[in-house]
C-alpha positions in Angstrom: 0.0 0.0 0.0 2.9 2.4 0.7 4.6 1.3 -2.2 1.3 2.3 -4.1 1.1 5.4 -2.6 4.5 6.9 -3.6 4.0 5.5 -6.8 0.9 7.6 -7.7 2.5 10.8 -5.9 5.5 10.2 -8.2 3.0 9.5 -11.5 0.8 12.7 -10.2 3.6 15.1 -9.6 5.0 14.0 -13.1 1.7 15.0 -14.6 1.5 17.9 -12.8 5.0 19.9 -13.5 7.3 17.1 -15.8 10.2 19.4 -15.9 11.6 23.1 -14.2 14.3 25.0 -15.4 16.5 27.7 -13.6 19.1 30.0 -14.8 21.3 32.3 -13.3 22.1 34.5 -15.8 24.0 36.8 -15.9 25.5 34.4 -12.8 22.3 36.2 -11.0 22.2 34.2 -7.5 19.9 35.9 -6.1 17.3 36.6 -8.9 17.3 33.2 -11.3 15.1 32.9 -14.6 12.7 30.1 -14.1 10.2 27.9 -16.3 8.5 24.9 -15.7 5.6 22.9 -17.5 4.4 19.6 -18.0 4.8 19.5 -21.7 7.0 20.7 -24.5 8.6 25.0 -24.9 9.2 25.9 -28.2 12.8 28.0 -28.9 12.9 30.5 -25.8 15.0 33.1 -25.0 16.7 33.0 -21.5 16.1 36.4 -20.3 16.2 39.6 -22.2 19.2 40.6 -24.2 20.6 42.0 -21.3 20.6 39.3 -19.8 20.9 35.9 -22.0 23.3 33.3 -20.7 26.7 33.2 -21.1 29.8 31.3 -20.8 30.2 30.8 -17.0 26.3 31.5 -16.0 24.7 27.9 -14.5 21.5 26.2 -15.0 19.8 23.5 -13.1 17.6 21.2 -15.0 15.1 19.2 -13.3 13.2 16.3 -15.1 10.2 14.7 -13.3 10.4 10.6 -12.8 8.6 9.1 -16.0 8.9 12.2 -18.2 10.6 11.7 -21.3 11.0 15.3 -21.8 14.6 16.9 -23.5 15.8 19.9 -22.8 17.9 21.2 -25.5 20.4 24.2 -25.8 20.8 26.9 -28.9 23.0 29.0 -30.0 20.3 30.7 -32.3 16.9 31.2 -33.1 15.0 29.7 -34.7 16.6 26.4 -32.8 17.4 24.6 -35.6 19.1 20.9 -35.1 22.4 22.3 -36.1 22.1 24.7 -33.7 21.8 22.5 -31.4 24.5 22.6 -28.8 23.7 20.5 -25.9 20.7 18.7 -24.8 19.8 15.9 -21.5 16.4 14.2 -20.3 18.2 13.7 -17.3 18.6 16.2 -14.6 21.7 17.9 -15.4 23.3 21.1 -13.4 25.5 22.8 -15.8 27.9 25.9 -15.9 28.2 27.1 -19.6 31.3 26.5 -21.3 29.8 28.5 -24.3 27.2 31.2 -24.9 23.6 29.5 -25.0 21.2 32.3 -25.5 18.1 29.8 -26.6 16.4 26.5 -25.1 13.3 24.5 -25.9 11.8 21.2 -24.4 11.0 18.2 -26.7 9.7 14.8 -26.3 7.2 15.6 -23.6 
């Protein structure tokens, strides 16, 4: 019956909210960009162009048990595949190597 229960509050919560993203960008601790959803975000801009995230910023990708969603990095619009420049359906915490101004999540 436990087993049950944690189950369903896993298979709920991935209904609910299947992925959250933050980003401190422009290495912003104290005021990070965040997004979350239960299915798939087109191409997206990280911030303004002010503040768009650049080598050294961090992100923190959180994928919900069961999702199959991908987040994906761009270095352009319109996020292209060959702009593609990094992408994980596992959690992954990140600190850019390389400017990635653009993300979208597939697969969801």
């Amino acid at each position: 019956m436990k087993l049950t229960f944690i189950s369903s509050t896993a298979l709920l919560f991935a209904t609910a909210n299947a992925w959250s993203l933050e980003a401190y960008c422009p290495n912003n601790l104290a005021h990070p960009l965040k997004w979350s959803g239960s299915g798939n975000r087109g191409c997206t801009k990280f911030g303004s162009s002010v503040t768009s995230c650049k080598t050294g910023d961090t992100f923190y990708w959180n994928n919900a048990l069961l999702s199959d969603c991908v987040f994906r990095l761009y270095s352009g619009s319109p996020c292209r595949a060959d702009q593609e420049i990094g992408y994980s359906n596992d959690d992954w915490n990140k600190k850019l190597t390389r400017n990635a101004p653009y993300f979208g999540v597939t697969g969801c």
